[in-house]
N, C-alpha and C positions, 0 to 999 in steps of 0.2 A: 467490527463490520465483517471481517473475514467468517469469523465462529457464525455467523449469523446467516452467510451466503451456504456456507458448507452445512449447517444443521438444516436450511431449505433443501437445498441438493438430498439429503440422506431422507428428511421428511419427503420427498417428491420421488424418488427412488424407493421406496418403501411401500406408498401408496400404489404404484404402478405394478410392482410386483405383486401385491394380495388381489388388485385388481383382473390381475393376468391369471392370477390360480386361480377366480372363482370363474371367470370364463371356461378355463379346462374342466370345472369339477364339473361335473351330471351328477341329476336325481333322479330314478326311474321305479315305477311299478309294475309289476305285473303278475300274473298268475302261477301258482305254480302247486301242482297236483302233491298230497302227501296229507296226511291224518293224528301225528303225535307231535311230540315234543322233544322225538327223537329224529323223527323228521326234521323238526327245525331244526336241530343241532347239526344234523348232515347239511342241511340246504344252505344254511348259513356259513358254512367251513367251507364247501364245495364254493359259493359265491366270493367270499375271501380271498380263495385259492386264487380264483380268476381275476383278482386286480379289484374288488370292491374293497372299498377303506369303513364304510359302514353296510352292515346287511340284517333286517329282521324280518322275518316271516312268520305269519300272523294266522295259527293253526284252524280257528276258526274260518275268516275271510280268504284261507288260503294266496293272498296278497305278501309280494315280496318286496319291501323296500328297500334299494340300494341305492348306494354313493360310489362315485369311482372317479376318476381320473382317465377323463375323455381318449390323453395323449397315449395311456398305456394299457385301456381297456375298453370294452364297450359292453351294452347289455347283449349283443350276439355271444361276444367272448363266457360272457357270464351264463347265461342260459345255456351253451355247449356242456359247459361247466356241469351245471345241475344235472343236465341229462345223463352227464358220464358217470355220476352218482346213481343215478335210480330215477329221477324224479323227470314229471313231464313238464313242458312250460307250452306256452303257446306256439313258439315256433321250432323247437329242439326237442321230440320226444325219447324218452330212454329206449335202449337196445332192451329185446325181451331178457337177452342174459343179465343186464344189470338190474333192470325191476326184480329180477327172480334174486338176484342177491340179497334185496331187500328183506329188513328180518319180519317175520310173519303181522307183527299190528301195524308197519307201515307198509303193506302193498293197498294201496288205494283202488278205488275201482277207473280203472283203464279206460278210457272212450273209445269206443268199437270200432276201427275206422273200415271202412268200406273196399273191400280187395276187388280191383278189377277181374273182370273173367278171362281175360290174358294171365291172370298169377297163377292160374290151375293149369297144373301140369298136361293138363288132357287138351287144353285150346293147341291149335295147329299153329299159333301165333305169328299168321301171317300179317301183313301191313296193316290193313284194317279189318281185325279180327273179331271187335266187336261196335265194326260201325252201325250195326242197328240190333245193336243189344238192346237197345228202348223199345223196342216192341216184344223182343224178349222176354216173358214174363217165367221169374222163377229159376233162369236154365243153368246150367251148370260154364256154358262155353258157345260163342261161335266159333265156326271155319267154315271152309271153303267144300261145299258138297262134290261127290264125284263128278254129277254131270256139268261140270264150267265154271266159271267164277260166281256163280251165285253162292249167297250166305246161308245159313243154315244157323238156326236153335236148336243145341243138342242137351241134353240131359242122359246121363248113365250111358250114355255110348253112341244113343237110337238118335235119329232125325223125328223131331216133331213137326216139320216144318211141311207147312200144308203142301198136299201132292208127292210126299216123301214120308210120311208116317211108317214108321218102323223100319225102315231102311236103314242101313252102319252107314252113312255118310259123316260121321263126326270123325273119320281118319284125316289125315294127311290125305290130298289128292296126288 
């Protein structure tokens, strides 16, 4: 009767535990930018590194599937990961120096992303510098024209901005 209480205990103790670890495990997919088989060799080491216990990525579908252990990793951790490799994911893009490490059949084509006209050196980058950039068509930068807080569309240096054409208003006031 003894043997009988204690093989339940160890069976009920066993069950509880496999049930607690599939709670922890994740299964996640998701995107991730690259073109060989060399790629997948990086993207999948790089994902490993980060605490995935399984990882394949799938050179066609460009789809990454991984496993991990909820408590010691996550798909953030994992995607950081990639990016510090080379490789883009949806929310973690690579640094241009690590893409540039990348050996020449896996630099993939990059999605363009769109630079504010605050990033150009030439915007006076004040507070709201290019609060009506949307009418702005084309321009290189707003600021702040000499005559007061009004805004200006500048391109190449000149004010385009009707009643200021060819005027240097695109300095610092």
């Amino acid at each position: 009767m003894k043997s009988i209480k204690l093989m339940t205990a160890i069976l009920m103790a066993c069950c509880f535990s496999v049930t607690a670890f599939a709670q922890q495990a994740k299964k996640e997919s998701f995107k991730v930018w690259g073109n060989c088989e060399m790629c997948k060799s990086k993207i999948e080491k790089a994902s490993k590194n980060a605490g995935a216990s399984y990882a394949v990525w799938d050179v066609d579908s460009k789809q990454l599937t991984v496993k991990y252990d909820a408590t010691s990793s996550s798909a953030a951790k994992i995607q950081q990961a990639i990016a510090l490799a080379g490789y883009d994911t949806p929310t973690d893009k690579a640094t241009t120096e690590a893409y540039n490490k990348l050996h020449s059949c896996c630099k993939y084509d990059r999605e363009v992303e769109k630079k504010s006209c605050c990033d150009n050196d030439k915007c006076g980058k004040e507070a709201n510098c290019c609060a009506n950039m949307a009418s702005c068509k084309d321009k290189e930068c707003c600021t702040n024209t000499n005559d007061g807080n009004k805004m200006s569309c500048c391109k190449e240096g000149k004010c385009n901005k009707e009643g200021h054409s060819g005027k240097d208003c695109c300095k610092k006031s």
